[in-house]
N, C-alpha and C positions, 0 to 999 in steps of 0.2 A: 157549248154543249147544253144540252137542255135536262132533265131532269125534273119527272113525275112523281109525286109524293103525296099520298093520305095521310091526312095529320085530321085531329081530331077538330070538334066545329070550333071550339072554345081558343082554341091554336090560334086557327086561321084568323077569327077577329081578333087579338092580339094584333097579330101581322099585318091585316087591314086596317085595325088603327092606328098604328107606327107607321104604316104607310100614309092615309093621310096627312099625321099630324106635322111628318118631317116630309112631304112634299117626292119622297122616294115611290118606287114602284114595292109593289112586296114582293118581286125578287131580290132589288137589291137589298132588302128588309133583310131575308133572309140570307143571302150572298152574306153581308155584314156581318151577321151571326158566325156562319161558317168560316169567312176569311178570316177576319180580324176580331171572333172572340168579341165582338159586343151582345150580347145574349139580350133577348127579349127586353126583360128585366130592368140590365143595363139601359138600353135603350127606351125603354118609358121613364125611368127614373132622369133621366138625360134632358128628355122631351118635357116631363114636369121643371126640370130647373129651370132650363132654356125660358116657358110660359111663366115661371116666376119672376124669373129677370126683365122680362118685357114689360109685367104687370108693374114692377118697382119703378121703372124709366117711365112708363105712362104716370107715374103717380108724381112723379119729379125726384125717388130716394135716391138720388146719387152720393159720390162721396163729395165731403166738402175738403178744404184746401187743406185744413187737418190733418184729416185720416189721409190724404196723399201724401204731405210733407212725412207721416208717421213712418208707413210702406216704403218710401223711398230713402228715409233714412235710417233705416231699418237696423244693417249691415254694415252702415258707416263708423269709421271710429270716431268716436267724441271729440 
């Protein structure tokens, strides 16, 4: 089904930038929104972490064998 919509200018780039930056169309940009409740918003805030996490890997911050042994024993009993 297709479906025509006037949304304001400031909207629409919004939507064309979530559309580039997550490699979607800005239907499904929007589709997104509608089905499954991830609102603009959500999805730039998503799209910043996603670019933050890439940024820390290119840098080399990962976790050392510490902070894993920590998370993985988290929940264990002593």
């Amino acid at each position: 089904m297709t479906v025509t919509l006037d949304i304001p200018d400031e909207l629409q780039a919004r939507v064309d930038a979530i559309a580039r930056r997550s490699g979607l169309s800005a239907s499904q940009v929007v589709a997104d929104a509608l089905d499954k409740g991830y609102s603009l918003e959500w999805q730039e805030r998503f799209l910043d972490k996603v670019a933050a996490g890439l940024a820390a890997a290119d840098r080399g911050d990962f976790a050392n064998e510490d902070d894993i042994a920590q998370v993985l024993n988290k929940y264990r009993p002593d």
